[in-house]
N, C-alpha and C positions, 0 to 999 in steps of 0.2 A: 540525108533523110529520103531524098526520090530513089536511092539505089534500093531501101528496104520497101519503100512503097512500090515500089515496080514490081521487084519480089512479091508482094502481099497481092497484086492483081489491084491495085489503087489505080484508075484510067488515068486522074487528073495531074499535072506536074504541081508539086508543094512550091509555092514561091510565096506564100504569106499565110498567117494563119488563118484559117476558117472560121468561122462562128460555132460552125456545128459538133466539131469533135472527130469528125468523121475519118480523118488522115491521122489521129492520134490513136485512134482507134485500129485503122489496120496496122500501124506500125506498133504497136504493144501486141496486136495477133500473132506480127511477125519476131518480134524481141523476145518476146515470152508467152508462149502459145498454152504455157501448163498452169499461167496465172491470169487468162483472159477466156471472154468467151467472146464467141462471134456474133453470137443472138444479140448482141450489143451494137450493131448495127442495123438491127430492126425496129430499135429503138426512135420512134418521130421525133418526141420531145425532145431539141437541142442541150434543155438544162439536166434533162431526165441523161439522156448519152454520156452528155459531160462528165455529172456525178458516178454515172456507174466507169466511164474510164478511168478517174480517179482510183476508185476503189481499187481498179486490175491495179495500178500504180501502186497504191501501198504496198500489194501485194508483194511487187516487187522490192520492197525496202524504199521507194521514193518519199519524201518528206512530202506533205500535205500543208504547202503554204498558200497554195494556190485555189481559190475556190471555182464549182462551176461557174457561176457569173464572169470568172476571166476570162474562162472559155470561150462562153457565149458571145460575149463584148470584144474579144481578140483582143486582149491586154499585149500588145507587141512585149513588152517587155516582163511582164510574168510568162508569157507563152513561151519566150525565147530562152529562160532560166527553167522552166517547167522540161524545155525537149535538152538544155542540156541536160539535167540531173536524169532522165531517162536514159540517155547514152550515157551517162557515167555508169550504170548500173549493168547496163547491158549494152554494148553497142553493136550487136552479131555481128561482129566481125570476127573472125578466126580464123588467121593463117596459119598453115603448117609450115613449123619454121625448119624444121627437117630439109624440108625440099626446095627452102630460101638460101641462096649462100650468098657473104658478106658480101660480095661484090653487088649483087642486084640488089642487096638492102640500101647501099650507098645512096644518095641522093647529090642530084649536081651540085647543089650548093655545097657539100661537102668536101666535092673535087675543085670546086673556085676556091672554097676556105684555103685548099692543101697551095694552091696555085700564086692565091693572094700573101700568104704566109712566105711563101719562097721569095717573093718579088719584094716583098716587107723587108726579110730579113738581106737578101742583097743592097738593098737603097739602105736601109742602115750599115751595112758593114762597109759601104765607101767612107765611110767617115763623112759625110755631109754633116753640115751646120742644122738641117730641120732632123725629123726625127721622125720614122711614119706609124705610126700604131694602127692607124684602119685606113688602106689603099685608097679606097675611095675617096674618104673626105682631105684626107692631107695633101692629094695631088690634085683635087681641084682646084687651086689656083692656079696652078703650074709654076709655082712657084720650085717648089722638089722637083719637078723634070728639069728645070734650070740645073740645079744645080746636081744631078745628077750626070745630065749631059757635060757640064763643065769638067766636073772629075772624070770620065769618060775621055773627052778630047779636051784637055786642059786649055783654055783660050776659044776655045767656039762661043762661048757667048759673053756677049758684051754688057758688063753686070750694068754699066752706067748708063745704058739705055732701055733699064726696067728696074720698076719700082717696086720693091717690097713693102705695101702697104697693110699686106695681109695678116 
C-alpha cells in the first residue's frame, strides 16, 4: 500500500489505519483515478470523506459491508478486509510479462524446493529405516543424519549409544 501512496504524492508512511480516510483516499486516486475524485480530499468532515470514498469504492465493484463509522473509529479489522477487497479489485500492479523471462520469475524458495527434493529423494533412495517427506522437520532430530551416515560409512555410528526416542 506505501508503494501506491508514494506514487499518489501521500507524505505519510501507512503503518495503521487513519481515522480519517485520507490514505484510502489517495490510494483509490491512484488504483482508479476514472472512478474517484480528488475534491474528496478537501472534504473536512472525517465521516463526510469516509462516506464519499466508499462510494469511489463501489464504483469499483467493491462490496459495501463496511460503514463510514469503521473508518472513522479504524476498525483494524474491517479496515484491513475493506483494503484487501480494494486490491482484489484492482491492485495496479502490471507487469510486462514479455520482458520477464522464467528464470527472473523464479523465486528462491523455488530453487530450495528443487534442492530440498534432491536431498529427499537421495536419503530415501539409501534404503534407510525413516522416511523424509519435508527436510526440514524429519532431520531435526538427527535422527536421519544417523542413519544416513551409517549407510554412507557402514559402522561409523554407534547405534547403542543413541536413543531413538523420537
Amino acid at each position: 500500500m506505501n508503494f501506491h501512496l508514494k506514487k499518489a504524492g501521500y507524505n505519510n508512511t501507512f503503518n495503521q489505519f487513519n481515522i480519517d480516510g485520507e490514505a484510502y483516499t489517495y490510494l483509490l486516486n491512484v488504483l482508479a483515478p476514472e472512478h474517484c475524485n480528488p475534491a474528496t480530499l478537501d472534504v473536512k468532515d472525517p465521516a463526510e470523506r469516509a462516506n464519499l470514498l466508499l462510494e469511489h469504492a463501489e464504483k469499483m465493484d467493491c462490496k459495501r459491508y463496511i460503514d463510514p463509522k469503521d473508518i472513522v473509529e479504524g476498525s483494524a479489522n474491517l479496515n484491513l478486509a475493506f483494503e484487501a477487497q480494494i486490491f482484489h479489485q484492482r491492485n495496479g500492479l502490471s507487469p510486462d510479462n514479455k520482458k520477464v523471462s522464467f528464470a527472473e520469475m523464479m523465486t528462491d524458495d523455488e530453487l530450495i524446493s528443487r534442492e530440498e527434493r534432491c536431498f529427499r529423494l537421495w536419503i530415501n533412495s539409501l534404503g534407510t529405516p525413516s522416511y523424509a517427506n519435508n527436510l526440514c522437520e524429519d532431520v531435526r532430530n538427527g535422527w536421519t543424519l544417523l542413519e544416513v551416515l551409517d549407510k554412507i560409512h557402514p559402522g561409523s555410528v554407534n547405534k547403542a549409544s543413541y536413543n531413538n526416542a523420537f
